[in-house]
N, C-alpha and C positions, 0 to 999 in steps of 0.2 A: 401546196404545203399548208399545214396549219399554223394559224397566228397563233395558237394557245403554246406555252410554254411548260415545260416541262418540271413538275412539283418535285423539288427535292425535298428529299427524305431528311428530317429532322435530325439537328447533330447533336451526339449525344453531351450531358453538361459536362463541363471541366472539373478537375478538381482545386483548390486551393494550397497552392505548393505550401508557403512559409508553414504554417501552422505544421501542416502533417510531416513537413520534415523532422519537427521536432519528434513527432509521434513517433516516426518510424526511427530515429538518433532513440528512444527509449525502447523499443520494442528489440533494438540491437545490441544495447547494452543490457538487456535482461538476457535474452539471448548468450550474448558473450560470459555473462557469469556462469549459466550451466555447463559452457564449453571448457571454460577451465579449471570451473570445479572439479569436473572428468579427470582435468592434470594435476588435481593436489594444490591449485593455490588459491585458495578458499579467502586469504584476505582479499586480493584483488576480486574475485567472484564476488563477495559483500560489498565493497567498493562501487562495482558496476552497477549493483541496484539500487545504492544509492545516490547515483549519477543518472539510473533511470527517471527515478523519484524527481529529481531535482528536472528535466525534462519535462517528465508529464506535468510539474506545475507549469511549466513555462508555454505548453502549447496552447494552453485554453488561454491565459491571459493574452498573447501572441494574438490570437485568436479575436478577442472583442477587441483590441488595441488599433485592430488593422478591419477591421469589419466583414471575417470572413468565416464568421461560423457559418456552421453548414450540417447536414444532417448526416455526412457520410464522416467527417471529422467526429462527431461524438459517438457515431457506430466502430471507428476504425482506432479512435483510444481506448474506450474498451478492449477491442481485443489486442491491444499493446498491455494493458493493462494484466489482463489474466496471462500472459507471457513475461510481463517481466514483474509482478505481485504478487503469480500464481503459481504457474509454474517455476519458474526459473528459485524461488526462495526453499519451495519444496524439493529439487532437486537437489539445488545445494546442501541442504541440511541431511537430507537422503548419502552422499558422496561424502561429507566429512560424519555424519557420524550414525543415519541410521543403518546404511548398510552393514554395519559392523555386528548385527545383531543376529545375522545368520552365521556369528559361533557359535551362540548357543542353540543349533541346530535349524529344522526346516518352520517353526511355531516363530522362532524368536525374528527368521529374516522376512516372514507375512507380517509378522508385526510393524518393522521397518516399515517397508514399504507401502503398509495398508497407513500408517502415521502421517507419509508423505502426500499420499491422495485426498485423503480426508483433509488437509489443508489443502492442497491443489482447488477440488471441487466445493469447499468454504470459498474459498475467492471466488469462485465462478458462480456460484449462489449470491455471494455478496454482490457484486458487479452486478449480473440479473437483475437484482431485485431494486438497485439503484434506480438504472434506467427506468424501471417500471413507475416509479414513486418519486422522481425527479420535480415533478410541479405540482406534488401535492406536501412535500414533507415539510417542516421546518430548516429552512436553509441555515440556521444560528447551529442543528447541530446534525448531526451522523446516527441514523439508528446501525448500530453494531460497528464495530470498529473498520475504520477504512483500510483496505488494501494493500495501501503506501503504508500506511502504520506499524501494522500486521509486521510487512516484511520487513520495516526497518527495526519492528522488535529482535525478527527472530538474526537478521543478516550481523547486526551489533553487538549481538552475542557472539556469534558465530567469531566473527573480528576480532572481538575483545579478547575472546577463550584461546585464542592460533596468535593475538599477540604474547599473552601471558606464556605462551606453550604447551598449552594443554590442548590434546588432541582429541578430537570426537570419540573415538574407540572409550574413550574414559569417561567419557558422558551417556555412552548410548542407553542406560538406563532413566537418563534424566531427559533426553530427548525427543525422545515419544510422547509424554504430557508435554512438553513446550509445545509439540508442532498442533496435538489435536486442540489441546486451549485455546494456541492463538485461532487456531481456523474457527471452531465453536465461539468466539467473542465475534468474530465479522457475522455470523448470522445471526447473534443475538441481539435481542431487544435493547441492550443498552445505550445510553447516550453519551453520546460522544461531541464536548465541543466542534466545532469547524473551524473555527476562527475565522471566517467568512464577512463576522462583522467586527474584525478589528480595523480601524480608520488608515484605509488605504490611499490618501489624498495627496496632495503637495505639501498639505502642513497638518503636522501631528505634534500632539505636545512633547515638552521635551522629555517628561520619565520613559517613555517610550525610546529615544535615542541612547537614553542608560540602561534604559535593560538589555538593547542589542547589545550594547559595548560590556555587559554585565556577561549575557549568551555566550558571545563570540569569543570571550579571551580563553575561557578554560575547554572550548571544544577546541581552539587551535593549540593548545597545549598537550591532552589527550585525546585525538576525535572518537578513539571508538567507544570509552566508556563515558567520557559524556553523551553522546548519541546513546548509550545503553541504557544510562539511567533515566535521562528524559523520556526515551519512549518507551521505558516499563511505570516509568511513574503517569503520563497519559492513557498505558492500557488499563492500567489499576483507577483512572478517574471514571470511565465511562461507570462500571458498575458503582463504584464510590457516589455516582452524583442520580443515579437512577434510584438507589437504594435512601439516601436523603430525600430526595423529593416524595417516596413512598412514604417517610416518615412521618416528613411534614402534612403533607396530604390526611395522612391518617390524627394527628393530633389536631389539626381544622376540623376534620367532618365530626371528632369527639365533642370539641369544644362548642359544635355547631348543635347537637344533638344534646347537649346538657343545656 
C-alpha cells in the first residue's frame, strides 16, 4: 500500500449569506412590482421598489459593517440592481400607462414599448459603466443619474398620479418623454451629488438632526408626493450643477486670459 495520501480536490469558496440576503430581499421586490403591476395595482408595484431601493442601500453597508464584501456580492447587486431599477420600473410604467398607446394604432404601441426599453437598457448601460469606473471616479459624485434615483423618479409619479386618480391611459402621451429622459440622464455626463461624504459617525452636529425631523414629518404626512418632489428636484440638480460649473469654469479661464 502507498503512504502517500490522496489530494483532494479544492473546495469551492462560500458565499456570504447576511449581505446577499438583502440583495436577493431586493431583487424580490423589484421583481414582485412587475408581477403586480400585470394586476393593476401600480401603487403597491411603486411601493415595492421603493422597499427595493431601501434594501440595496442596506446591503453594501451590511456588508463593510460585518467584513464580508466580496467580489461575487458587488457582481450579484448589480444584477439585482438592473431588475429591480431596470426592468421592473420600465415595466411598470409600460402596464399602467405605455401600453395604452397601441389605440392609437400598430406606430403608437412600438412607441410604448420601444419607451420602456430604452429605459430598461439606460439602466443597464448605467450599471456597466459604474462598475467599470468604480476606482477611478470621484466618489463625492455620480456621473449620470443613479438607478435608485431614476426609478424612484419615475415609480413616485406613478404613485402619486393612481393616488390622485388619474390613470396612465391619460397620461400615455406624457409618458414616453418621462421614461426616455429619465433613462438618457443615467447615461449622461451629468453630475449628480452622492452624499457619500455626508458625516456618517456617532456624532453629527445637531442641524443635521433638524433637518431629518424637518424630511421626515411631511413625507409621513404625504409619502408619495414628497418622494416626487425630492427626486424631481435631484434629477433637475445633476444638469443644474454641471451647467454652473461650465459656467464658472468659463468666466476663470476669461478672467485668466485678460
Amino acid at each position: 500500500m502507498s503512504d502517500t495520501t490522496p489530494v483532494r480536490a479544492p473546495r469551492h469558496p462560500g458565499i456570504y449569506l447576511l449581505p446577499n440576503l438583502f440583495t436577493t430581499g431586493a431583487m424580490f421586490a423589484g421583481f414582485y412590482a412587475i408581477v403586480v403591476s400585470i394586476g393593476g395595482r401600480f401603487t403597491d408595484a411603486a411601493i415595492a421598489v421603493f422597499v427595493a431601493a431601501l434594501l440595496d442601500g442596506m446591503d453594501g453597508r451590511v456588508a463593510r459593517l460585518t467584513h464580508t464584501q466580496s467580489e461575487f456580492g458587488v457582481q450579484y447587486d448589480s444584477l439585482s440592481d438592473l431588475v429591480s431599477f431596470g426592468l421592473a420600473p420600465s415595466l411598470v410604467m409600460y402596464n399602467w400607462s405605455l401600453s395604452s398607446l397601441r389605440e392609437y394604432g400598430p406606430l403608437g404601441g412600438k412607441i410604448g414599448w420601444a419607451a420602456a426599453f430604452i429605459y430598461a437598457v439606460c439602466a443597464a448601460l448605467r450599471l456597466a459603466r459604474f462598475n467599470t469606473q468604480v476606482g477611478v471616479i470621484d466618489k463625492r459624485y455620480f456621473q449620470g443619474l443613479a438607478s435608485p434615483a431614476a426609478a424612484a423618479v419615475c415609480m413616485s409619479f406613478v404613485w402619486s398620479m393612481d393616488n390622485f386618480g388619474i390613470s396612465g391611459d391619460e397620461l400615455d402621451m406624457f409618458t414616453p418623454f418621462m421614461a426616455i429622459i429619465v433613462g438618457l440622464l443615467m447615461v449622461s455626463r451629468f453630475r449628480y451629488y452622492s452624499f457619500k461624504s455626508l458625516p456618517m459617525g456617532d456624532k453629527v452636529p445637531f442641524l443635521w438632526i433638524l433637518a431629518g425631523v424637518l424630511i421626515l414629518v411631511p413625507f409621513f404626512v404625504d409619502p408619495p408626493r414628497v418622494l416626487l418632489v425630492v427626486f424631481t428636484l435631484y434629477l433637475l440638480s445633476g444638469p443644474a450643477v454641471t451647467l454652473w460649473g461650465l459656467a464658472t469654469r468659463r468666466k476663470r479661464s476669461r478672467r485668466g486670459a485678460a
